[in-house]
C-alpha positions as CSV (number, residue, x, y, z in Angstrom):
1,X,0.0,0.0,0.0
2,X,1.7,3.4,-0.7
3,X,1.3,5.8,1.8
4,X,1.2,8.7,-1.4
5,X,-1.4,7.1,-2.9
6,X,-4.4,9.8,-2.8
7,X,-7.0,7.2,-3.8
8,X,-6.4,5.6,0.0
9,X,-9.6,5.8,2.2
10,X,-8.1,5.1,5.7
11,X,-8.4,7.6,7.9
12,X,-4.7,8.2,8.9
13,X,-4.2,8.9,5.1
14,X,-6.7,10.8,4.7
15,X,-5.9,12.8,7.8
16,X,-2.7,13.5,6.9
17,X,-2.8,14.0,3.0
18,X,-6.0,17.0,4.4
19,X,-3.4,18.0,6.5
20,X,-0.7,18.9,3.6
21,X,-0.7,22.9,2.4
22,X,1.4,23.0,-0.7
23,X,4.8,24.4,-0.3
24,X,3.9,27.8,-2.2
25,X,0.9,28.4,-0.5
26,X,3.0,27.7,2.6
27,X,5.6,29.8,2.2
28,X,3.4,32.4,1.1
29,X,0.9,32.1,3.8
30,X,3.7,32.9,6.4
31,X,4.1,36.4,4.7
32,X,0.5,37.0,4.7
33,X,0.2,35.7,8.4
34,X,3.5,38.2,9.8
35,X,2.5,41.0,7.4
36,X,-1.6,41.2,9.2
37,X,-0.2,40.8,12.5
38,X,2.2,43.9,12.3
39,X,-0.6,45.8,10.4
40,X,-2.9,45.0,12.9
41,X,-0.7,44.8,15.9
42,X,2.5,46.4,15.4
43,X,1.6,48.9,13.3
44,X,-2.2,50.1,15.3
45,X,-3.6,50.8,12.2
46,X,-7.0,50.0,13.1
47,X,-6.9,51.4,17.0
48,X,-7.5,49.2,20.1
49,X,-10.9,48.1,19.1
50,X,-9.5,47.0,15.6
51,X,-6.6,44.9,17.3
52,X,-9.1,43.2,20.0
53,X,-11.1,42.3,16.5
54,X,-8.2,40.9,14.9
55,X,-7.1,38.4,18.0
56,X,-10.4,37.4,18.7
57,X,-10.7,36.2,15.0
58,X,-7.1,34.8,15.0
59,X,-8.1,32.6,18.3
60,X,-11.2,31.5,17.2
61,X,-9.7,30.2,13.8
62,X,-6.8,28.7,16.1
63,X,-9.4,26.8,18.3
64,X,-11.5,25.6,15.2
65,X,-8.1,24.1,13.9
66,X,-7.3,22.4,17.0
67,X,-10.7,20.7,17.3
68,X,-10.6,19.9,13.5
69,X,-7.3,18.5,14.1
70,X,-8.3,16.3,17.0
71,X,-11.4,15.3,14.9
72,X,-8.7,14.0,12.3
73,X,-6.9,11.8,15.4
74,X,-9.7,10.4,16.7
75,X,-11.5,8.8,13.4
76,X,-7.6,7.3,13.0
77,X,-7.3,6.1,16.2
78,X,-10.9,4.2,15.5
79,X,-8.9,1.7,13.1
80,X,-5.3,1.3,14.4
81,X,-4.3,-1.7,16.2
82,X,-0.5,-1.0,16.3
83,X,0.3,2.0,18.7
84,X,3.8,3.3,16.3
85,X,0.9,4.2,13.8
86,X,-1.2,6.3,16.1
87,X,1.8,8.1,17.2
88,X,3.2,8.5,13.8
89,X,-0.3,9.8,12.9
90,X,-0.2,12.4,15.8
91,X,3.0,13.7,14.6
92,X,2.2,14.6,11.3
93,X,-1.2,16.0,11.8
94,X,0.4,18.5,14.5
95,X,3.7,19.6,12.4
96,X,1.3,19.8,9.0
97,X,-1.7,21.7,11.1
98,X,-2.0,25.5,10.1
99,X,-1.8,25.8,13.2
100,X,2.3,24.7,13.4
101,X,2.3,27.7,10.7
102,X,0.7,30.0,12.6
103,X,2.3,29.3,16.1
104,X,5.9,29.9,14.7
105,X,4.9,33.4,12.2
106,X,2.8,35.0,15.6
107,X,6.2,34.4,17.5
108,X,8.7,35.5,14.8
109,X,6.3,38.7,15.0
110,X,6.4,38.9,18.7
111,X,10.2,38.9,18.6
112,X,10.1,41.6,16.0
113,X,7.9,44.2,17.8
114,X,10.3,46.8,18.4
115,X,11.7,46.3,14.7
116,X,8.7,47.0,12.9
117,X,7.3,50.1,15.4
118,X,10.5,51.8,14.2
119,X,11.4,50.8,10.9
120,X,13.0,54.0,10.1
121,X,15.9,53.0,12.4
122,X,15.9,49.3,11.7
123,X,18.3,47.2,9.9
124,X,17.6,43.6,10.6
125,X,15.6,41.3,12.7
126,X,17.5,40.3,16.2
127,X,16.1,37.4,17.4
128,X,18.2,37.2,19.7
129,X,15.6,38.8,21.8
130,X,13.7,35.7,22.5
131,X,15.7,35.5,25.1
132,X,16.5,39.0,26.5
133,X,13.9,38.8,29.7
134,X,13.9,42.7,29.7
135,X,12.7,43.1,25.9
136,X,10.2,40.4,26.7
137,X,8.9,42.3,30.0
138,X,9.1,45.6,28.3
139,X,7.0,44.2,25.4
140,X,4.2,42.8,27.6
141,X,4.2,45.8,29.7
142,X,3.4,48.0,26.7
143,X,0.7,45.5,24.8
144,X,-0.3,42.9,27.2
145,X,-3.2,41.4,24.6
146,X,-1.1,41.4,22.1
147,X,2.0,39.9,23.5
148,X,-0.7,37.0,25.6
149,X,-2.1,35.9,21.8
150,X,1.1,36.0,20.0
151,X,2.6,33.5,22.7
152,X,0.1,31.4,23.7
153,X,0.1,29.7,20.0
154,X,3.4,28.8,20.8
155,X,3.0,27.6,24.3
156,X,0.5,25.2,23.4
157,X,2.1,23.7,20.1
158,X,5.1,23.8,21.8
159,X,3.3,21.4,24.7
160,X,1.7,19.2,21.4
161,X,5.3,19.2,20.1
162,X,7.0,17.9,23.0
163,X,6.0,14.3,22.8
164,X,7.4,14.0,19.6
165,X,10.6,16.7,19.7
166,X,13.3,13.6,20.4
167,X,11.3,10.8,18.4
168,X,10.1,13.2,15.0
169,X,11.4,16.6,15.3
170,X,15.2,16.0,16.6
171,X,15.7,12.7,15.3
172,X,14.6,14.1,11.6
173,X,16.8,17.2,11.8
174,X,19.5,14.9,12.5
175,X,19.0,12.1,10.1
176,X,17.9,14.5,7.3
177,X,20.3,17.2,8.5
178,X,21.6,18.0,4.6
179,X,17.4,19.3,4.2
180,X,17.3,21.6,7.5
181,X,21.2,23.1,6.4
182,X,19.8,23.3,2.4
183,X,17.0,25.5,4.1
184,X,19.3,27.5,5.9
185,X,21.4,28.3,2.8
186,X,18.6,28.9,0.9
187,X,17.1,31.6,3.6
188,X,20.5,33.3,4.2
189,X,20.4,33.4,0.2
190,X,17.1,35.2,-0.2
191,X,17.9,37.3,2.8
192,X,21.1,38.7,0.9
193,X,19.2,39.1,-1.9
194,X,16.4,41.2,-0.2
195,X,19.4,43.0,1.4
196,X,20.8,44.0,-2.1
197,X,17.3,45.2,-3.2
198,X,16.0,46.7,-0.1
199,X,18.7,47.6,1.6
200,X,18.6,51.8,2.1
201,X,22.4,53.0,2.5
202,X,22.2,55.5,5.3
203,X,23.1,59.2,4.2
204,X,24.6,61.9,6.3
205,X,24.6,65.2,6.2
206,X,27.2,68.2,6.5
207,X,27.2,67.9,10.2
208,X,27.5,63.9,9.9
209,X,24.5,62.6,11.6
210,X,22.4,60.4,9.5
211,X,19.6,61.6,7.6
212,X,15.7,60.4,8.3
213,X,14.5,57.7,5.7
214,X,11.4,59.3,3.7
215,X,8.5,57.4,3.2
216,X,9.4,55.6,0.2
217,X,12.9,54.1,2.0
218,X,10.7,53.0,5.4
219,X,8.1,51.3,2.7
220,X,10.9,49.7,1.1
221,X,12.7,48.9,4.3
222,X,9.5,47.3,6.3
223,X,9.2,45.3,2.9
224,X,12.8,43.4,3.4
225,X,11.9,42.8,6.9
226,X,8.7,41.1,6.0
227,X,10.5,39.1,3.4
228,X,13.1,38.1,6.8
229,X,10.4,36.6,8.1
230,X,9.1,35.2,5.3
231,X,12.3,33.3,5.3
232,X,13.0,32.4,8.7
233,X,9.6,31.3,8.8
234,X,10.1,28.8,5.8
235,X,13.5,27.3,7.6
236,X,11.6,27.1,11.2
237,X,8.4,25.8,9.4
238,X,9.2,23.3,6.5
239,X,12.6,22.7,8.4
240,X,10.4,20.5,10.6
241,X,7.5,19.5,8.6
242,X,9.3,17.8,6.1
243,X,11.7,15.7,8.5
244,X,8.8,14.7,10.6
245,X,6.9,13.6,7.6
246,X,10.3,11.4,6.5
247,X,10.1,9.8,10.2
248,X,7.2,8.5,10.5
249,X,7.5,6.7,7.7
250,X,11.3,5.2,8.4
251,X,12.6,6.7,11.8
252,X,12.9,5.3,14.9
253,X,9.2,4.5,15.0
254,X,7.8,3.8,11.3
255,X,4.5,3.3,10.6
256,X,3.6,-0.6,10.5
257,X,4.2,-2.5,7.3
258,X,0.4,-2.4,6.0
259,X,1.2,1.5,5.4
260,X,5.0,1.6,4.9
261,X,5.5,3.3,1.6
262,X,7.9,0.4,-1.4
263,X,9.6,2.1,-3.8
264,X,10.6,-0.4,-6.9
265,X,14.4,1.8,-7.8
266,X,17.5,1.7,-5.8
267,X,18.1,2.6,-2.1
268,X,19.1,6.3,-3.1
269,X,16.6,6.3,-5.7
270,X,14.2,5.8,-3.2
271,X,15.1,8.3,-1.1
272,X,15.3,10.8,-3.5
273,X,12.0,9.9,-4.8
274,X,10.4,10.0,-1.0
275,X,11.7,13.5,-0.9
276,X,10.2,14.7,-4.0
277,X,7.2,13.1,-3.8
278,X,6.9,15.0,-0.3
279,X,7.7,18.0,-1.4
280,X,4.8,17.8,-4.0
281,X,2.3,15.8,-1.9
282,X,-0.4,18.5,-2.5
283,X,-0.9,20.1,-6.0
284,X,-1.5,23.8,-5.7
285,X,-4.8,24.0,-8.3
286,X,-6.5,21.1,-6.5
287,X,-6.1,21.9,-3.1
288,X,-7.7,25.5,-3.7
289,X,-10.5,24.0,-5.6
290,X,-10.8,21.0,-2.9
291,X,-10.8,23.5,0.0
292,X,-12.2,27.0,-1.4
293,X,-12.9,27.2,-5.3
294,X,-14.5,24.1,-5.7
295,X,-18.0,23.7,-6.1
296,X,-17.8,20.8,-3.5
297,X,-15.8,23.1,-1.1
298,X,-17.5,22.3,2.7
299,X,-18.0,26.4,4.6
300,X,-15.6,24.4,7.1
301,X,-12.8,23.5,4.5
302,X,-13.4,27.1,2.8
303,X,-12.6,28.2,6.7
304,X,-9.8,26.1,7.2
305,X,-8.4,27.6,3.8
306,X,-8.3,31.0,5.3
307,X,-7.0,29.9,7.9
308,X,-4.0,28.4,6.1
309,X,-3.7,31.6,4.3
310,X,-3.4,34.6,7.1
């Protein structure tokens, strides 16, 4: 039985192909999701009502994810007779949830606050904040609400994480460490790139203190540091998901042989094959007309689909 077939009916395939965004709705979904968070948080455009508006939408969509995500568990859990496969099933429907997405953009943006309130002074992300207890306490002191919402996410996925971090998450970083370091090159890549393009050269004047950025440099500035998070976002996000997904089919605790994916080529053939057919588990077209254009499309999966997207 191959575990990529689509045309399976059990419910830990179908839980976990439902569970698979395609890579450029992925990647592009993390710029969406950090770019309405500083509009709506960092930046106050739409006043205190506006921002109490926005996280009461955000955890409501959060909450519906979870409890669709522990609907998807429990119809697998129904069938399994072999625990491995119900643990391997857990893991990938919590690293492939929107919610995995979402929980790693709201605390890249929490860590960027101060970056994006003054962008005319800003020249890169420090996230070396994360663990600079003053920053922290200085941001909560100034936007409690905020700072609660943005963490939380992260708290609890971090909790759902946990009992797989050594079996899925560490074990596939190390095993499949040549992915997680071709991710980082390819971030720092597109992060020189945006530095090249975006990049404003600070100019002085006769007295030798640096001039203000006009309008058009902060615009063009806050966009590289949205495109920063877009790529730290994609090494933090797929720099996980994929590795998990490789694990549970032939890591430390593989999925039973009635689901364990046979490939007819070579060892590395094989391998190579597993990765590709990962990275294009989901085809973009169908997936936006299963979940939103579709005629078909459920109000829930239209939802979901939203979801995926801020």
């Amino acid at each position: 039985m191959s575990f990529l077939d689509g045309n399976m009916t059990h419910p830990f395939l179908e839980a976990c192909e439902d569970a698979k965004t395609p890579f450029e709705l992925m990647y592009v979904g993390s710029l969406i999701s950090c770019f309405i968070t500083i509009l709506f948080v960092h930046a106050n455009t739409c006043g205190h009502t506006g921002k109490i508006i926005f996280w009461m939408v955000m955890f409501l969509l959060f909450m519906l994810q979870l409890y669709a995500d522990w609907l998807d568990l429990s119809a697998a859990m129904e069938t399994f007779s072999v625990p491995t496969d119900i643990f391997n099933c857990y893991a990938r429907i919590v690293v492939n949830s929107p919610n995995f997405k979402w929980s790693v953009c709201s605390t890249l943006c929490s860590l960027s606050t101060a970056v994006f309130q003054k962008p005319e002074k800003s020249k890169k992300i420090k996230f070396s904040d994360a663990f600079n207890k003053k920053k922290l306490w200085r941001r909560f002191k100034k936007d409690p609400i905020s700072e609660v919402f943005l963490i939380c996410p992260f708290i609890i996925t971090s909790i759902m994480t946990f009992p797989i971090f050594f079996t899925h998450v560490l074990w596939g970083q190390i095993e499949y460490c040549w992915f997680t370091m071709l991710m980082l090159m390819t971030s720092d890549i597109c992060i020189t790139v945006g530095k090249c393009i975006c990049r404003v050269k600070t100019k002085y004047d006769d007295e030798g203190n640096p001039k203000k950025k006009t309008k058009v440099q902060i615009i063009i500035t806050v966009v590289f540091l949205l495109w920063q998070l877009g790529c730290y976002s994609m090494v933090y996000y797929i720099g996980a998901v994929l590795p998990v997904n490789f694990v549970s089919i032939h890591g430390l605790v593989p999925l039973s042989e009635n689901y364990t994916v046979v490939y007819n080529e070579t060892e590395t053939n094989a391998y190579i094959e597993a990765v590709y057919a990962t990275l294009l588990a989901r085809n973009l077209t169908e997936y936006n007309n299963e979940m939103f254009f579709g005629l078909n499309a459920t109000v829930f999966q239209k939802i979901e689909f939203a979801w995926v997207v801020i």
